[in-house]
Every structure is written in C-alpha cells, then in structure tokens.
N, C-alpha and C positions, 0 to 999 in steps of 0.2 A: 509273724510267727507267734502264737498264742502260747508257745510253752514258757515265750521269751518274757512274757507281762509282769510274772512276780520275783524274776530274776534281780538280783541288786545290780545298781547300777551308778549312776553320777545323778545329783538333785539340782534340777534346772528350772525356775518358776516353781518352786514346788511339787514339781513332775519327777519323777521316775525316769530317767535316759538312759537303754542300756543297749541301743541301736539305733542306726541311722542308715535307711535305706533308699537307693534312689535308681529305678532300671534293677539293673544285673550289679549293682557295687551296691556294699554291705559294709558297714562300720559298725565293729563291737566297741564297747565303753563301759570298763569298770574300775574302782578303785585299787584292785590289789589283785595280784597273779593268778590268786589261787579263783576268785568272781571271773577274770577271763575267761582261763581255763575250761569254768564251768558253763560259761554262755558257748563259746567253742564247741565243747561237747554238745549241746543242744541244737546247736544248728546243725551241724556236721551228722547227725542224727535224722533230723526232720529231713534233709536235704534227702538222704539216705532212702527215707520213706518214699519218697518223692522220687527216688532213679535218678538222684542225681548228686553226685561227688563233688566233695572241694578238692579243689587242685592247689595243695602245696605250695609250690615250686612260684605261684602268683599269689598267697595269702601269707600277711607279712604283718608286724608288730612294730608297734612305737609305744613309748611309756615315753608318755608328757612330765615333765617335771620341772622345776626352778631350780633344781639343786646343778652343780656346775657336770654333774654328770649321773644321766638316767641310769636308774638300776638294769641290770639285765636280768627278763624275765624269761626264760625258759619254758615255752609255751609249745606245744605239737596239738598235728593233726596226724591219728593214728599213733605211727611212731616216728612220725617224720616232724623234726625241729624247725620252727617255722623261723625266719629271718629276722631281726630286729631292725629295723629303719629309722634315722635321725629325720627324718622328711618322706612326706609322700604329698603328690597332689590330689586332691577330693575335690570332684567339680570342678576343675579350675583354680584351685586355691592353693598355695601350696599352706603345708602345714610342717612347724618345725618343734624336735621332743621339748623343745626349752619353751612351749609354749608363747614364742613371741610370733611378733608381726613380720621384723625386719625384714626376710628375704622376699614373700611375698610384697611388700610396700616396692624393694629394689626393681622386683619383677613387673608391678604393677608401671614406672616409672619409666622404665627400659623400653617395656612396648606402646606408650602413649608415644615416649619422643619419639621411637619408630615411625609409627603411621603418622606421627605431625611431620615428619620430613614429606612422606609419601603425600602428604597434600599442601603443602608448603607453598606451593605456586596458587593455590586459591586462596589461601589464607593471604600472603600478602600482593593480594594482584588489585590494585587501589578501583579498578573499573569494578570492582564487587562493590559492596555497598558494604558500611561494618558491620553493619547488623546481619548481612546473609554472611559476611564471616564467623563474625560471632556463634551464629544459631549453626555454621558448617562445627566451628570447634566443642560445642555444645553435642552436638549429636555423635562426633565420629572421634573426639580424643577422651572428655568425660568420661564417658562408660567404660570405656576400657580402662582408666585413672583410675576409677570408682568400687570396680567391681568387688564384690563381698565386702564391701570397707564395713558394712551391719556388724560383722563378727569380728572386726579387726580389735584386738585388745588394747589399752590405754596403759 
C-alpha cells in the first residue's frame, strides 16, 4: 500500500517499518496510539477502495512493552472498538505484549519433545547406524526446535 510509505512507523536497520504483510495477514507497527490509529485509517480506506472491508470482530491490538503492564490503546475500525491482545501467533510464532521470547521458546520445546517421541523407536533402534540417526534427528526435531529463533530476543 503506497499511502502506507510515509507513514511513521518503528526504525529497523535504518528502514522505516510500519507494516508487515504476508498472504491475506497484515501487521500494523507504530510507536504511539494516535500513528496506529492513523495507519488503521489508511488501510481501512484503501481496502474500501478496493470492495473490500475489514472485519472487526478478527482485527485485534497488542501494545508491546517492558513495562509490567501495557497501556490500553483504544483503537476502532469505524466505530467498532477493536480488541487488545496479550499474544497472538504471526506465522507460526507466537508473539507476547512484554515483548519476550519465553512462551514461544516453551512452545518451540513442547512440540520437538512431541515428535521426538513419535520417532523414538528409530532414534534408538541400534540396527540404524548413528549417523542415519543423527541426520533423522537433524532433519525432523531441529526445525521445528529452531523455528523463527532469527527473531527470537536475547
């Protein structure tokens, strides 16, 4: 969306971020209520132009913060109050307002020991060889341990 370019946004590498879109999901990103608001309106606009509506009732609000409890930003589309959310998952990822890792890292964790049960018997079945176990646990626990850890905070 080309209205979105000069919009304020978050400073990322020097860049300008005040969206992130992937498919049909759309993440707005600004520092303060009132730059939400405003990218909000602009989309919710273009969309408009375009025949096509936001739906409410699925478009929701998180305000990241470190402070031990995010502000509440009072955000609508039209006149409908949109939802504030401590977590949502994007991509796969979950994302939590205190900006940490933890529940994701738990989540990441959860579902490797999963599937390591679910191949358990190849992993330790001594007629494998260790290396083809190895390269099994490499290819099918890894990744899923792994995933988005690029973005994961320190």
């Amino acid at each position: 969306m080309q209205n979105l370019e000069n919009c304020p946004g978050t400073k990322v590498g020097g860049y300008n971020v005040n969206n992130i879109r992937y498919a049909d999901d759309t993440v707005l990103i600004a520092e303060n209520k009132d730059d939400l608001q405003k990218l909000l309106n602009i989309v919710e606009e273009e969309s408009r132009k375009k025949g096509l509506e936001l739906n409410s009732k699925k478009t929701e609000v998180m305000v990241i913060s470190r402070k031990q409890e995010p502000p509440k930003w009072d955000i609508f589309i039209n006149d409908a109050k949109l939802k504030q959310q401590d977590k949502f998952k994007y991509l796969g990822t979950i994302i939590t307002s205190d900006g940490r890792n933890n529940n994701e890292i738990a989540a990441r964790i959860a579902q490797a020991r999963a599937n390591f049960q679910k191949i358990r018997a190849v992993l330790t079945n001594r007629h494998i060889s260790i290396q083809t176990r190895k390269r099994v646990l490499q290819c099918y626990i890894e990744p899923i341990l792994l995933y988005g850890c690029e973005a994961w905070t320190m």
